[in-house]
C-alpha positions in Angstrom: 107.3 108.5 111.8 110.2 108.5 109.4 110.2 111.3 106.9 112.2 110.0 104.2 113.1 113.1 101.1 114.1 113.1 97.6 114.2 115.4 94.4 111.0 115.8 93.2 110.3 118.4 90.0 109.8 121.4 91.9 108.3 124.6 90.5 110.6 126.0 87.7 111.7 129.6 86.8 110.9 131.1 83.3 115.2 129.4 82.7 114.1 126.6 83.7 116.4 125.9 86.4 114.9 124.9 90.0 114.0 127.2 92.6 115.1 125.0 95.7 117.1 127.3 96.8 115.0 130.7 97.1 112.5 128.0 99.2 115.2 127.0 102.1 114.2 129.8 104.7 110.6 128.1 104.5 110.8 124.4 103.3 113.4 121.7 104.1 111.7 118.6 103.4 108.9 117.5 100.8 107.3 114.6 99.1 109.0 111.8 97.2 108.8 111.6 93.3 107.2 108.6 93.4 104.6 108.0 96.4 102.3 104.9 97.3 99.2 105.4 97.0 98.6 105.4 100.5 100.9 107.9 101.2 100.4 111.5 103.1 101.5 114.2 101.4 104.1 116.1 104.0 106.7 119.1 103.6 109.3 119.8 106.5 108.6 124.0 107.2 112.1 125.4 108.6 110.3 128.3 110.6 107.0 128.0 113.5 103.8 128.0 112.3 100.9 129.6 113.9 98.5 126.7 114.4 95.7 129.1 113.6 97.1 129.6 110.3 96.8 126.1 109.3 93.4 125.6 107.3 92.3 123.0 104.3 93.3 125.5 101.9 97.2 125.7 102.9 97.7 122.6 100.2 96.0 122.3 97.2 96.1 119.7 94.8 95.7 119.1 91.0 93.8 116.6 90.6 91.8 117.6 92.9 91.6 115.2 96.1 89.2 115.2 99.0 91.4 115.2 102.6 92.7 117.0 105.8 95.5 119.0 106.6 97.8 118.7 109.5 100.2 120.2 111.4 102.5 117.8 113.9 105.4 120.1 115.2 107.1 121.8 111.9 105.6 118.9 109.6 102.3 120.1 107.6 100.7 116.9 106.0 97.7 116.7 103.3 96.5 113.0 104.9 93.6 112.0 101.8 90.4 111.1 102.3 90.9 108.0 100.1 93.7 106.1 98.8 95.2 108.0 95.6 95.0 107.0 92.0 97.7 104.6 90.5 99.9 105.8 87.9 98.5 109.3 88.4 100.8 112.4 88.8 99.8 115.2 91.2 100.9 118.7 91.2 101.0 119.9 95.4 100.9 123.6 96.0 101.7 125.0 100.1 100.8 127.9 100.1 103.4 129.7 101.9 101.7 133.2 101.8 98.8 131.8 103.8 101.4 130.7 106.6 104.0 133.3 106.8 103.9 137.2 106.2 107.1 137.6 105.2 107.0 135.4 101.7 107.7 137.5 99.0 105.4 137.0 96.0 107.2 134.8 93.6 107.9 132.7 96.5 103.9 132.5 98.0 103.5 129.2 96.5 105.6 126.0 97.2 104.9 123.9 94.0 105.9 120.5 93.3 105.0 117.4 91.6 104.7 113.7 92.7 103.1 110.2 91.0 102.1 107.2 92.2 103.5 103.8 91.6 101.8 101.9 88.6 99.7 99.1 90.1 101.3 96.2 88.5 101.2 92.5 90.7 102.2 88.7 89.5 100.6 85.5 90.6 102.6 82.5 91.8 101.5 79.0 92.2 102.9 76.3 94.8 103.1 72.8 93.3 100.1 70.6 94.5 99.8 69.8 98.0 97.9 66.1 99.4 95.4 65.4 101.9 95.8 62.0 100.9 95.6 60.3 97.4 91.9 61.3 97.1 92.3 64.7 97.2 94.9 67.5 96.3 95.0 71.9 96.9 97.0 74.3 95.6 98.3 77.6 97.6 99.5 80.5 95.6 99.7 84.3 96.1 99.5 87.6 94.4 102.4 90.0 94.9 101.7 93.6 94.1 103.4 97.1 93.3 101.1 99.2 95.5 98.1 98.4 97.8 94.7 97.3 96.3 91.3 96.8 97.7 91.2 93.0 98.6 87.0 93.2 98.4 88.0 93.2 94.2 90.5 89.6 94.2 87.5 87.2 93.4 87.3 89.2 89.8 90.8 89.1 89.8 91.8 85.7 90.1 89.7 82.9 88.9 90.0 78.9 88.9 89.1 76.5 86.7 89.3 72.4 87.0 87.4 69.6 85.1 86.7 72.4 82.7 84.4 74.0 85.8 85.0 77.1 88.1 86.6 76.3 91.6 86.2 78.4 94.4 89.3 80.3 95.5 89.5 81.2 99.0 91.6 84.2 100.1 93.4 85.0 103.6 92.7 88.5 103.7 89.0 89.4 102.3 89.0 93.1 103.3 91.3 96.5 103.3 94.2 97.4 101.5 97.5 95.3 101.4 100.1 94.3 98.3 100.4 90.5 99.4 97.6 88.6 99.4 98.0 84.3 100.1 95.5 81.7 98.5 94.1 78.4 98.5 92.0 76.1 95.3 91.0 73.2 98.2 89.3 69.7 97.4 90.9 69.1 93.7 90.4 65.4 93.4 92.5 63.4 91.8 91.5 61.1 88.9 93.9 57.9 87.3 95.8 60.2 84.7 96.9 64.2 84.9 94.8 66.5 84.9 95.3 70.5 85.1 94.4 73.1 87.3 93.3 76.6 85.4 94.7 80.2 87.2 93.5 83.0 85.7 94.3 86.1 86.2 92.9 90.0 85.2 93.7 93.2 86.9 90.6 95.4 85.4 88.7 95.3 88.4 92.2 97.0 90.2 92.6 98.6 87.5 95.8 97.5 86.6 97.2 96.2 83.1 98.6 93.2 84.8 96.9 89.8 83.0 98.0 86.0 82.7 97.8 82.6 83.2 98.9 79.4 85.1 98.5 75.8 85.1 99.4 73.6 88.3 98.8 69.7 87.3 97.4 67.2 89.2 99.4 63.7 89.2 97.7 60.9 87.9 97.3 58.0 90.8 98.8 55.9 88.2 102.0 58.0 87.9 103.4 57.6 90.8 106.6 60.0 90.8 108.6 63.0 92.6 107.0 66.1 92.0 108.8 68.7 93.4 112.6 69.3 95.4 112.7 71.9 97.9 116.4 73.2 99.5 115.2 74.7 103.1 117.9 76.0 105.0 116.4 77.8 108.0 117.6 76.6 111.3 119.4 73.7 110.1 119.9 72.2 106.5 117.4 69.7 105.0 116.1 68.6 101.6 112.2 68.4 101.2 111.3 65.2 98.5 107.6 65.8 97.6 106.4 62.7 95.8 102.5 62.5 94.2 101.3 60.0 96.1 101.4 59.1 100.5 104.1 56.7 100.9 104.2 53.4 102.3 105.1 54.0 106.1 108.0 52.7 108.5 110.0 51.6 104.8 113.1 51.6 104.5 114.9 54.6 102.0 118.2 53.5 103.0 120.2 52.6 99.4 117.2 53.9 98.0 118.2 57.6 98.2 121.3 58.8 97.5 123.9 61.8 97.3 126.6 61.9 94.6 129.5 64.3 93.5 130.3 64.7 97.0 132.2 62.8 99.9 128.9 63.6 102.2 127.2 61.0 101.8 125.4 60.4 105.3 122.0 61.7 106.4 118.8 60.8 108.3 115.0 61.3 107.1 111.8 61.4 108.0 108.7 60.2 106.0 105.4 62.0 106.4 102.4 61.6 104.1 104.1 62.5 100.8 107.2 64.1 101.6 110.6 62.7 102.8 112.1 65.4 104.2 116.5 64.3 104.3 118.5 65.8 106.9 122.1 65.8 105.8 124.1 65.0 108.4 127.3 67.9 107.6 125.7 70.5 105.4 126.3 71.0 101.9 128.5 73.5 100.5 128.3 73.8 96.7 126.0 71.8 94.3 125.4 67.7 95.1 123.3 65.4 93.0 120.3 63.8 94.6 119.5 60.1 93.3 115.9 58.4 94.3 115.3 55.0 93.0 112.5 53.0 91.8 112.3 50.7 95.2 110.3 53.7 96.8 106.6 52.9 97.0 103.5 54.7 97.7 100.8 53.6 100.3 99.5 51.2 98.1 102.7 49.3 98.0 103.4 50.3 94.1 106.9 51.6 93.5 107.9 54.5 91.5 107.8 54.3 87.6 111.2 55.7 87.0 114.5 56.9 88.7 114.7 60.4 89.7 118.2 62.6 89.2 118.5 66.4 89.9 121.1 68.7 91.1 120.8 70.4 93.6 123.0 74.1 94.3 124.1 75.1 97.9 126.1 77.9 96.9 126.9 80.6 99.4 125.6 84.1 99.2 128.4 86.8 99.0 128.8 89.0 102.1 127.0 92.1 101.7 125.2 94.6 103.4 121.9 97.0 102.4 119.4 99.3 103.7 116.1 97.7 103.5 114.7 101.3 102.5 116.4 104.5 103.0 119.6 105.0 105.1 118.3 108.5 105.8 116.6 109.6 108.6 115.2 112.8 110.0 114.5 112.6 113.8 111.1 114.3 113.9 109.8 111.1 114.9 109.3 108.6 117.9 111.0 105.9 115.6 114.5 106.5 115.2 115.1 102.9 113.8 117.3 102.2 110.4 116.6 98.8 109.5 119.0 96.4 107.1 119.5 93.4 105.2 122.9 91.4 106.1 124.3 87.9 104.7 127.4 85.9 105.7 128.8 88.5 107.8 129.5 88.0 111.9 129.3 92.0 112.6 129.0 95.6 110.7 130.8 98.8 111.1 127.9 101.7 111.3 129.0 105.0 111.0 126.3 107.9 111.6 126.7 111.6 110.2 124.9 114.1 110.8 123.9 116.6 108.1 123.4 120.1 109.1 119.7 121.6 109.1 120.9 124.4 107.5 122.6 121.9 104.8 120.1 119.6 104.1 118.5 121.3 101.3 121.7 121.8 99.5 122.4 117.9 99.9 119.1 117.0 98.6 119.8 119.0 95.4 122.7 116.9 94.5 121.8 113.7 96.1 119.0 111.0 96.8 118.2 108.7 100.4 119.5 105.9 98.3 123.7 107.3 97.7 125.7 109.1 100.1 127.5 112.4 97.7 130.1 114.0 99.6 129.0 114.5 103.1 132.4 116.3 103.9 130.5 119.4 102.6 126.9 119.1 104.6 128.2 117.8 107.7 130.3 115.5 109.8 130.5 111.5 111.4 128.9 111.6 114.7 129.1 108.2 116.0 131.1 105.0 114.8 129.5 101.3 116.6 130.1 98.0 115.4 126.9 95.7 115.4 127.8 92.1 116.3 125.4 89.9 114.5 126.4 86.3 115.5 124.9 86.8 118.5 121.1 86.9 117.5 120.4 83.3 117.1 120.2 83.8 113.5 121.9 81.4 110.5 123.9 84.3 109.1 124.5 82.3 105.7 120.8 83.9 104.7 120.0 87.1 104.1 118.4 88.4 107.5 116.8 91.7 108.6 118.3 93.5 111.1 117.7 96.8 112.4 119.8 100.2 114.5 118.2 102.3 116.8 119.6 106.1 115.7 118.8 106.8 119.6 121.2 104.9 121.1 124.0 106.0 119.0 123.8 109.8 118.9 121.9 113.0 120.6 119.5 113.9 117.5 119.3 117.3 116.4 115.7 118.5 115.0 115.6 119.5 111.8 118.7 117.8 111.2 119.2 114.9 108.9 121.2 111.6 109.7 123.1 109.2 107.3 
């Protein structure tokens, strides 16, 4: 388990100004200033506890919330019964007095105050997908801020088509998750356009999120290209979808074309409704894709009009980020720090370790996401250099990649690392 820290409003003197400080001997670590609301609610204790000490009453929390309290080593968590309210702040009280004798009275309560995320989400629609000319689907997804309850997406997302509802069938139809894929199947297709409905309303999450989207189903008389996709996974292609099957075994040759650039020579492959064009040195910078009106569908018509678009290549600049927190407090088994990494062949990692006794004092002047001055708190502790061309990986995307804080340095608990 990584503990990750930041400020959060902590109880306040009659001045106003923070009593962080008159908490070190007791508390070192505590919850974020904004939590999931799936999250545990868990403070770092500097000093043992006595197990028998620790009782349901240690933490108490306005608004009130049903859960346990537990102690792992010097970690007391409140882990909730249920999943916490959205957009809801909390106000957590430890109650130090009931876990130490020696708290003196202003200091018998460790008070601070947390919220959870807003429950916002978007909907995105894929363009139309074939069976065959009959019959068309469309996938899409929901992307939320927080977890929801899945049970609630059929009130959430409707479908509509021929001016009737369409059944929308979900990957995931029970728990809590943020990401949730989706499929409108059997949309047949009719001589002209017609549209698909997507509605959308977040009540039933309650969330304020609300909105609409239209996918459109071709028309078998308007035969066309309907969509360009750039895929560059593995090795460089150009996916042509088109809104009807084409004619098989014809030949695209002089019939597809690239311009504004001297590479000119590719292969392809036809399947159903999508050429898929393999170029044969990759592209670089933007190139202009021509398709011509000799192209036919399955049923041996050709296209009704010539299709142009540019298409960009352009290279991501090298750079390097934590996917979450750079910080880490070894407490746990996982001792992992995982990154993000584009167009680079290796990173320099550099690990320092921040004092336990000057953790608190970096947290007052600093967040997991910068670094302050960490002359002052502690020192570097390792230096490694990760060499990233050897995972098998096209280092022109972004990639994930991840260090294991265990096989650089000897951790320290109650430490912090950076």
């Amino acid at each position: 388990m990584i503990l990750l820290f930041a400020n959060s409003c902590v109880k306040k003197t009659k001045s106003g100004i923070e009593k962080i400080d008159a908490y070190s001997e007791y508390v070192t670590g505590f919850p974020e200033k904004q939590i999931s609301n799936t999250s545990a609610l868990q403070f770092v204790l500097k000093k043992p506890v006595d197990v028998t000490k620790v009782s349901a009453d240690i933490i108490s929390i306005k608004p009130e919330v049903k859960g346990e309290v537990v102690l792992n080593n010097n970690i007391i968590s409140f882990i909730p019964e249920k999943h916490l309210k959205n957009n809801e702040e909390y106000t957590v009280s430890l109650h130090l007095s009931k876990l130490y004798n020696d708290v003196e009275g202003d200091l018998k309560d460790f008070v601070i105050t947390t919220k959870t995320k807003e429950l916002l989400f978007t909907v995105s629609l894929e363009v139309p997908k074939m069976y065959n000319k009959n019959w068309n689907y469309v996938d899409g997804y929901i992307n939320a801020s927080d977890a929801f309850d899945v049970q609630h997406l059929p009130k959430v997302i409707t479908a509509e088509y021929l001016g009737k509802k369409v059944p929308v069938s979900f990957e995931v139809v029970s728990g809590f998750t943020s990401k949730v894929f989706f499929k409108i199947d059997s949309l047949k297709r009719f001589d002209d356009n017609r549209d698909l409905l997507v509605k959308w309303d977040g009540a039933a999450i309650k969330s304020k999120s609300k909105g609409e989207s239209t996918a459109t189903i071709v028309g078998k008389s308007d035969f066309k290209v309907v969509d360009v996709k750039v895929r560059s996974r593995k090795e460089q292609r150009i996916e042509v979808s088109f809104s009807d099957p084409l004619k098989k075994n014809q030949n695209l040759k002089g019939l597809i074309q690239f311009t504004n650039t001297k590479k000119t020579k590719f292969s392809y492959k036809i399947a159903n409704n999508i050429v898929t064009i393999y170029p044969a040195a990759s592209f670089k910078k933007s190139v202009v894709l021509e398709i011509f009106k000799g192209i036919k569908n399955e049923s041996n018509f050709g296209l009704k009009e010539d299709f142009k678009q540019e298409l960009v290549f352009e290279q991501l600049k090298p750079s390097v980020s934590f996917i979450k927190s750079g910080s880490i407090l070894p407490n746990s088994e996982n001792l992992k720090i995982n990154f993000n990494a584009v167009n680079l062949r290796a990173v320099d990692v550099t690990v320092y370790k921040i004092y336990k006794e000057n953790v608190l004092q970096f947290l007052q002047q600093n967040n997991l996401t910068n670094t302050g001055d960490l002359r002052y708190v502690g020192r570097p502790m390792a230096k490694y250099t990760i060499n990233l061309a050897d995972k098998g990986l096209e280092l022109e995307n972004m990639n994930a990649f991840s260090v294991d804080l265990a096989d650089l340095v000897e951790v320290e608990e109650g430490a912090m690392y950076r």
